[in-house]
C-alpha positions as CSV (number, residue, x, y, z in Angstrom):
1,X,1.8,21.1,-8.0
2,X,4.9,20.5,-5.3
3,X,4.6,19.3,-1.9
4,X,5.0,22.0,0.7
5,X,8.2,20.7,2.4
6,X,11.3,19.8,1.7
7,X,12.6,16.3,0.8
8,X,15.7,14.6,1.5
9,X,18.0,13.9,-1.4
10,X,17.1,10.1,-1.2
11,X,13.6,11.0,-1.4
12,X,13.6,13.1,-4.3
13,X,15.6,10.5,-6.2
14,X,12.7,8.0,-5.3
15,X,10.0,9.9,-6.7
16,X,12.5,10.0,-9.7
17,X,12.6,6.3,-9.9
18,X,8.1,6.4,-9.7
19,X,8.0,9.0,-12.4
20,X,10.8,7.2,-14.8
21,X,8.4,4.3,-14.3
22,X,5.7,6.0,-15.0
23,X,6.4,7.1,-18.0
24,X,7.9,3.8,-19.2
25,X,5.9,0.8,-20.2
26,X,6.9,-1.1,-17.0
27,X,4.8,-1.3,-13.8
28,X,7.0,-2.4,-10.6
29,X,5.1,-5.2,-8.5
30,X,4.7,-5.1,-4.7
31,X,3.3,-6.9,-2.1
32,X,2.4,-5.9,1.6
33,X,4.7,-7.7,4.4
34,X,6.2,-9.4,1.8
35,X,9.7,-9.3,3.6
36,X,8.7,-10.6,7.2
37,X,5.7,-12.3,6.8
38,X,5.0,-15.5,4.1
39,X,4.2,-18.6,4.1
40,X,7.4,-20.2,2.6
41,X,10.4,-18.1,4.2
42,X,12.3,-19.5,7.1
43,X,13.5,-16.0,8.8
44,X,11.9,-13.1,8.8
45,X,14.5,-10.3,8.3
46,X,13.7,-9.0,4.7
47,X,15.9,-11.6,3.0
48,X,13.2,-13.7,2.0
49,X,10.2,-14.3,0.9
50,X,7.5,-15.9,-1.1
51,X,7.4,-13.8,-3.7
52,X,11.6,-14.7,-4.1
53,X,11.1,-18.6,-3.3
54,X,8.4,-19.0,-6.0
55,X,10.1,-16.9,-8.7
56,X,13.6,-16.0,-8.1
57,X,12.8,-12.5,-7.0
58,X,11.4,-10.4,-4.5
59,X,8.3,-7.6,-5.0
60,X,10.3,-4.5,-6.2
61,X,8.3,-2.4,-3.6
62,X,7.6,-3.9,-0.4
63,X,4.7,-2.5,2.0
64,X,4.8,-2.9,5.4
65,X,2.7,-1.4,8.3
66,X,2.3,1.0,11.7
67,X,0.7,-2.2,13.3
68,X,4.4,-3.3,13.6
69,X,4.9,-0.6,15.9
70,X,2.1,-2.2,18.2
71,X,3.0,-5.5,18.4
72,X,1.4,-6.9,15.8
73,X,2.9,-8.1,12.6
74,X,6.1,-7.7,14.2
75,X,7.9,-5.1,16.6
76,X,9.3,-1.8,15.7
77,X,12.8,-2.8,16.3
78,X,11.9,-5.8,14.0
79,X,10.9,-4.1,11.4
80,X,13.7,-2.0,11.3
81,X,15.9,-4.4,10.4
82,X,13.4,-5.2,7.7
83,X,13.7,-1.8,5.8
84,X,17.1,-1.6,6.1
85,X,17.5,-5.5,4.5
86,X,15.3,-4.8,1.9
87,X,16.7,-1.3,0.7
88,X,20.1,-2.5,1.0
89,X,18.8,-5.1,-2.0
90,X,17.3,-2.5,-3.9
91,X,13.6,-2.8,-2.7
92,X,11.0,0.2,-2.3
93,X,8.9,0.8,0.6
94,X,5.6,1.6,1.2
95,X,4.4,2.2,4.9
96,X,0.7,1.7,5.1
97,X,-1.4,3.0,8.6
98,X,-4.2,1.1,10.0
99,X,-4.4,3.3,13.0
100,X,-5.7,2.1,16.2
101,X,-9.7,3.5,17.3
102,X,-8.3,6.3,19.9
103,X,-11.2,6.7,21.6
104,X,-11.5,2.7,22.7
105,X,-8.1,2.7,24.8
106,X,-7.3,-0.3,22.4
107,X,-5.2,-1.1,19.3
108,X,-8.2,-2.4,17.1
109,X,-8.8,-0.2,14.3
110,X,-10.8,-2.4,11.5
111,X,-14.9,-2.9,11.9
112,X,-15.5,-6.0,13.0
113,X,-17.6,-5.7,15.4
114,X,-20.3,-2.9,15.5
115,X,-17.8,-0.6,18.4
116,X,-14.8,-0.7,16.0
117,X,-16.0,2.7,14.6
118,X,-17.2,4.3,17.7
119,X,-16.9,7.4,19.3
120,X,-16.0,10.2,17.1
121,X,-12.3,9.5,17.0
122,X,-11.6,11.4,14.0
123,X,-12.5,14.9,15.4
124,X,-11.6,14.2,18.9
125,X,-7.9,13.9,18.0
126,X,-7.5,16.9,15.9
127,X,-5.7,19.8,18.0
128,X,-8.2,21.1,20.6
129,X,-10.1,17.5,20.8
130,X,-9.5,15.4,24.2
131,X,-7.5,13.3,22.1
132,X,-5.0,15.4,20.3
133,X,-2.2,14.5,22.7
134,X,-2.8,10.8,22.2
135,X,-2.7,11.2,18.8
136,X,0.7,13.1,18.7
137,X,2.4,10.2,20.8
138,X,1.1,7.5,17.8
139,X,2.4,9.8,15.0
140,X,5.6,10.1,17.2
141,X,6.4,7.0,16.8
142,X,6.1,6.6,12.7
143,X,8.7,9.9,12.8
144,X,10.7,8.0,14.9
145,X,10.5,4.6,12.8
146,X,11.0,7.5,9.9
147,X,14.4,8.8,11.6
148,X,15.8,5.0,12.8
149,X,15.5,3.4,9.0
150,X,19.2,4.4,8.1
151,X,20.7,2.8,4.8
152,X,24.6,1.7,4.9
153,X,25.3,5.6,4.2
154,X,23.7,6.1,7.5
155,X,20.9,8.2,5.6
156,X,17.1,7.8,6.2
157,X,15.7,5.5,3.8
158,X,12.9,7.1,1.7
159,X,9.8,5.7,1.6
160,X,6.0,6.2,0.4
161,X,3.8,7.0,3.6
162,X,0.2,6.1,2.9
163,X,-2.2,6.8,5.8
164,X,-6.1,7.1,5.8
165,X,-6.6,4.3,2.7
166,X,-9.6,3.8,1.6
167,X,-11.3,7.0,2.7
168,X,-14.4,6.6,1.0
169,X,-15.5,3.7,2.6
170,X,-17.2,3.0,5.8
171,X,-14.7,0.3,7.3
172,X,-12.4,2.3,9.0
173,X,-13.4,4.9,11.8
174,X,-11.7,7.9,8.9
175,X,-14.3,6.8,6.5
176,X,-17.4,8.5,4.7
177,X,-19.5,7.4,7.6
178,X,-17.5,9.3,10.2
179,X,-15.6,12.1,9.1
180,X,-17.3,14.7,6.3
181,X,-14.9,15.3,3.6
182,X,-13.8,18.5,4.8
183,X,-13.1,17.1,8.2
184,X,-11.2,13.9,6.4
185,X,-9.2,16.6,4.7
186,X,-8.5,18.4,7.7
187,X,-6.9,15.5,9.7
188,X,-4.8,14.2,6.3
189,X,-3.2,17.6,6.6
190,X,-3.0,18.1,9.9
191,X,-0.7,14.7,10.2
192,X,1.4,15.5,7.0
193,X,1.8,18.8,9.1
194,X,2.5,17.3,12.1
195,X,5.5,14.7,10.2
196,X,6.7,16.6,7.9
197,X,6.5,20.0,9.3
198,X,7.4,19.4,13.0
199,X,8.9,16.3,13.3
200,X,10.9,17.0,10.3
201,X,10.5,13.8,8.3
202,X,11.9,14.6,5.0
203,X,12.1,11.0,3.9
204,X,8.6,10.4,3.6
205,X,6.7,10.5,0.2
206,X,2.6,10.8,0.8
207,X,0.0,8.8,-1.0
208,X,-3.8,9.3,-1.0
209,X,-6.0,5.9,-2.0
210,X,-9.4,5.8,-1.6
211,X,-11.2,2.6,-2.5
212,X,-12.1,1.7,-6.3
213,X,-14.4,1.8,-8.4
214,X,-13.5,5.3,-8.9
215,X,-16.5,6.9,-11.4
216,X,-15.2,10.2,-12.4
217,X,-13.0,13.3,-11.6
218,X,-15.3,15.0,-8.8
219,X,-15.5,11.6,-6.9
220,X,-11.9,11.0,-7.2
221,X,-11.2,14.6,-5.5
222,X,-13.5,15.3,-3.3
223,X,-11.5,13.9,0.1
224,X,-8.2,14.7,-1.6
225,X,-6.1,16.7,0.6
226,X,-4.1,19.2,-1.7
227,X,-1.6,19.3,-4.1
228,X,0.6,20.7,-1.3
229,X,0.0,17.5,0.3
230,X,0.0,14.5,-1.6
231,X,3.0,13.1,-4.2
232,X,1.3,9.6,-5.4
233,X,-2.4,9.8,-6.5
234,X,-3.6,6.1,-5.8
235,X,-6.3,3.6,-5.4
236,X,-7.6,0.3,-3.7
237,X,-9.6,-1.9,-5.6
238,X,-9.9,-5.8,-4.9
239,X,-11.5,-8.0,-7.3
240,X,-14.2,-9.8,-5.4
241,X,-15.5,-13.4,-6.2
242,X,-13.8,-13.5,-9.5
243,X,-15.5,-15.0,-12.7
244,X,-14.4,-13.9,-16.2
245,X,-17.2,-11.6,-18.0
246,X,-17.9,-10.3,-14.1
247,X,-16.9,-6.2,-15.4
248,X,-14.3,-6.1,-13.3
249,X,-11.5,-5.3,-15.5
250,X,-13.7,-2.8,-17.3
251,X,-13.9,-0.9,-13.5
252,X,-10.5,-1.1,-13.4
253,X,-9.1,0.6,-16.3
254,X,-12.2,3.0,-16.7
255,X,-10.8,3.9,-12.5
256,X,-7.3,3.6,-14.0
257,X,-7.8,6.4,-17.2
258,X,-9.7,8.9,-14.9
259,X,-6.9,9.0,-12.4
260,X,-4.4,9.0,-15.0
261,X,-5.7,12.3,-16.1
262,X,-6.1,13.8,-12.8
263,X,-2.4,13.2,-12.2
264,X,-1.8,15.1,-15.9
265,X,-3.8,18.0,-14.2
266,X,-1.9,17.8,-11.0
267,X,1.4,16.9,-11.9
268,X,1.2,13.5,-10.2
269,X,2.5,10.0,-10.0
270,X,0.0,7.4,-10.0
271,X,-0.4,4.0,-8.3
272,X,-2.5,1.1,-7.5
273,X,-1.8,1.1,-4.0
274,X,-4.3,-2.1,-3.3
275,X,-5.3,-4.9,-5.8
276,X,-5.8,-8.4,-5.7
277,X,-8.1,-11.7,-6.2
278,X,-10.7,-12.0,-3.2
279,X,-12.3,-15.6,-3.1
280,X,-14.3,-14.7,-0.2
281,X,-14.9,-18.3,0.1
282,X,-16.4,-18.2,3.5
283,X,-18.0,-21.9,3.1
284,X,-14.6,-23.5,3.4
285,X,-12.6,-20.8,5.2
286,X,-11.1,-18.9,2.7
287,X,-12.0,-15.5,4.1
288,X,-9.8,-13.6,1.8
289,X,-7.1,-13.9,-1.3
290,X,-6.7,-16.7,-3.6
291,X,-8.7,-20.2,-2.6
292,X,-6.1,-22.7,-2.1
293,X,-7.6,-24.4,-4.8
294,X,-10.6,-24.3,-7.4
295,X,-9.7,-20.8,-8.5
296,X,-11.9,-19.6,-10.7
297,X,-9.4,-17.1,-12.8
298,X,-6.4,-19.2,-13.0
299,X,-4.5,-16.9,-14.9
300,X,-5.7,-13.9,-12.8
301,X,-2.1,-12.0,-12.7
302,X,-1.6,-12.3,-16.5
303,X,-5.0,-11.4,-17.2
304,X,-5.2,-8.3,-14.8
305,X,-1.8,-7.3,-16.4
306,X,-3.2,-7.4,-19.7
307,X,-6.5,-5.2,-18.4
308,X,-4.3,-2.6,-16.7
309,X,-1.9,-2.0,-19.6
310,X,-4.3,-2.1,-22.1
311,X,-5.5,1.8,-21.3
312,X,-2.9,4.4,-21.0
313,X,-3.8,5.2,-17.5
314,X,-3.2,1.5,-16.5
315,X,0.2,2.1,-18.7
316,X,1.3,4.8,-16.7
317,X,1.3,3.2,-13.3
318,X,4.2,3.5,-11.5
319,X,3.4,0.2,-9.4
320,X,1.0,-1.8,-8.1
321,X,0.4,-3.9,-4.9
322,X,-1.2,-7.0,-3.5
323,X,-1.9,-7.8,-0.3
324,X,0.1,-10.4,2.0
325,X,0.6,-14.0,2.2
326,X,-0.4,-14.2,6.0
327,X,-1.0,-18.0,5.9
328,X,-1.8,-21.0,4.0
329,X,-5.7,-20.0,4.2
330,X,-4.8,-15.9,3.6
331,X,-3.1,-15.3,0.7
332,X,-2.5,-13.6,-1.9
333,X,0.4,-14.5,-4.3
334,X,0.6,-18.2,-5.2
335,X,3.6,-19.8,-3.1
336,X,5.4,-23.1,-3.0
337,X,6.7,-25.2,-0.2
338,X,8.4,-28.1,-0.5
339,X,4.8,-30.2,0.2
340,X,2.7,-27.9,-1.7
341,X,2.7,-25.8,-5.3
342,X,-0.4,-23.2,-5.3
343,X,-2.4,-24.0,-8.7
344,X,-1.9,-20.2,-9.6
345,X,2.3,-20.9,-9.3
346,X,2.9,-20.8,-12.9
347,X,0.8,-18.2,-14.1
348,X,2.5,-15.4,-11.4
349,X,6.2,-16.7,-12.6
350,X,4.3,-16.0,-16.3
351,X,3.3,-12.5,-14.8
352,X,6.9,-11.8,-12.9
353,X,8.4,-12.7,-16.0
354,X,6.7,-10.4,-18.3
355,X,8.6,-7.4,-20.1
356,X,5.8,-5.1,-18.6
357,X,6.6,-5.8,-15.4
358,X,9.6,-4.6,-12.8
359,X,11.1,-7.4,-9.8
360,X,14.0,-6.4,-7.3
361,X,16.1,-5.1,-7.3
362,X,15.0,-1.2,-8.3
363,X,18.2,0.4,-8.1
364,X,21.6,0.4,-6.5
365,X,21.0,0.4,-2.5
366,X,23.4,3.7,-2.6
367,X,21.4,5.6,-5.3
């Protein structure tokens, strides 16, 4: 039921802080880059953000991402400073991996265009693959990023590692199309090996999301990992062009209930590692997130709130994140400026507000 390794102190009290939530009636809200990216904030250190201007608080988990440690969406250094900011204000973290393609020489990792997905990276950087070594140096440096997030204590900051999302699909060069699932499940071990075996990186909780709709148990498991391997059992699942009657909340807490009682089974925590309100307004350049305006769900958070809590599996969340406010065009929480208040504003204080939901700060940053 346990992971295989041992956990740090800090760690184990953060899996605490998921299960306590999890068994409460309380789901804590996160966004991704929330802390050094948005739309609204005037620095970029973890002290602000959208999420805080619009409603007095930040996300109670915060994700962030190994791009950072490429250059994009900040530098490593950068977001150092970022982790330690937002834990020392009582924030969780989530560290999401959109890995680079390692057979292209490049950093691009998302299909785009028709190459993204190309040449057999997924075996070719297991151990005995032409790649391996490659490999080794990228998860060197998310140990390292792992071992330089110190809190005030000078103690590595837990926080939920979540690599090889959406494994089921065929967007990402680890997906269906690419890997088998015993392959898949051979490189997700291999790299919680490679962490939190060699590299010794005790402060790093695992989570396993593949993409939504989830239709039953077998589906659910059959790229998972291991119980040795895995502590949060999640899953991504974006609504798309949203309209009310569209059977997307049905999906969602039907996805919500079979997870729920695979986590029972298991002895899991569960999460929605990925949701949020897709426009995919392509006519007028919204590519993704909520339209600037002419939503057509304006009370999308309270509504979603009231779909996921009203199964128990949906109850039992520990949290759930959206994705981040990377402009004024790419968003995905309502935000305010001193020009501008997104149509959506009200609703989301509504939903930050709401008994059934959990804002910064989580905790005490010395807990």
């Amino acid at each position: 039921m346990g992971m295989k390794y041992k956990r740090s102190e800090k760690l184990e009290n953060l899996l605490g802080i998921l299960r306590e939530f999890s068994e409460s009636d309380r789901i804590l809200f996160g966004q991704q880059n929330a802390g050094h990216i948005g739309i609204s904030i005037s620095v970029n250190d973890g002290t602000e953000s959208d999420c805080k201007n619009l409603c007095g608080s930040h996300p109670a988990i915060v994700g962030i991402d190994t791009l950072s440690f490429l250059g994009y969406e900040g530098t490593m250094n950068d977001i150092i400073t970022v982790v330690k900011n937002m834990r020392r204000q009582g924030l969780i973290i989530t560290l999401s991996s959109h890995m680079p393609n390692f057979s292209l020489g490049g950093d691009e990792f998302y299909d785009y265009s028709p190459n993204i997905t190309e040449g057999d990276c997924g075996r070719r950087i297991l151990p005995g693959g032409d790649l391996n070594e490659k490999y080794r140096r990228f998860l060197d440096l998310i140990a390292d990023f792992a071992e330089k997030c110190v809190d005030v204590e000078g103690e590595k900051i837990p926080m939920i590692f979540r690599p090889f999302h959406e494994c089921n699909g065929d967007w990402f060069w680890w997906g269906k199309g690419f890997l088998t699932d015993e392959e898949y499940i051979e490189l997700f071990r291999y790299t919680i090996d490679y962490l939190l075996g060699q590299k010794g990186a005790d402060n790093l909780a695992v989570a396993y999301s593949p993409n939504g709709a989830i239709a039953n148990e077998d589906e659910y498991l059959s790229r998972y990992p291991g119980d040795d391997y895995v502590d949060i059992l999640g899953m991504d699942l974006y609504h798309d062009k949203p309209h009310k009657g569209d059977g997307f909340y049905h999906k969602l807490s039907s996805s919500l209930d079979v997870i729920y009682n695979i986590a029972g089974e298991h002895g899991k925590i569960t999460a929605l590692t990925e949701i949020g309100y897709r426009s995919l307004d392509t006519e007028n350049g919204y590519f993704e997130g909520l339209a600037p305006i002419d939503n057509t769900i304006k009370d999308w958070f309270t509504s979603t709130l009231d779909a996921i809590t009203s199964t128990e599996g949906g109850k039992r969340l520990s949290y759930m994140l959206v994705w981040a406010n990377f402009s004024d065009t790419q968003f995905w929480i309502p935000f305010v400026t001193e020009e501008y208040r997104h149509e959506m504003s009200d609703d989301f204080i509504k939903f930050a507000e709401d008994h059934r939901i959990k804002m910064a700060p989580v905790f005490d940053f010395n807990s």
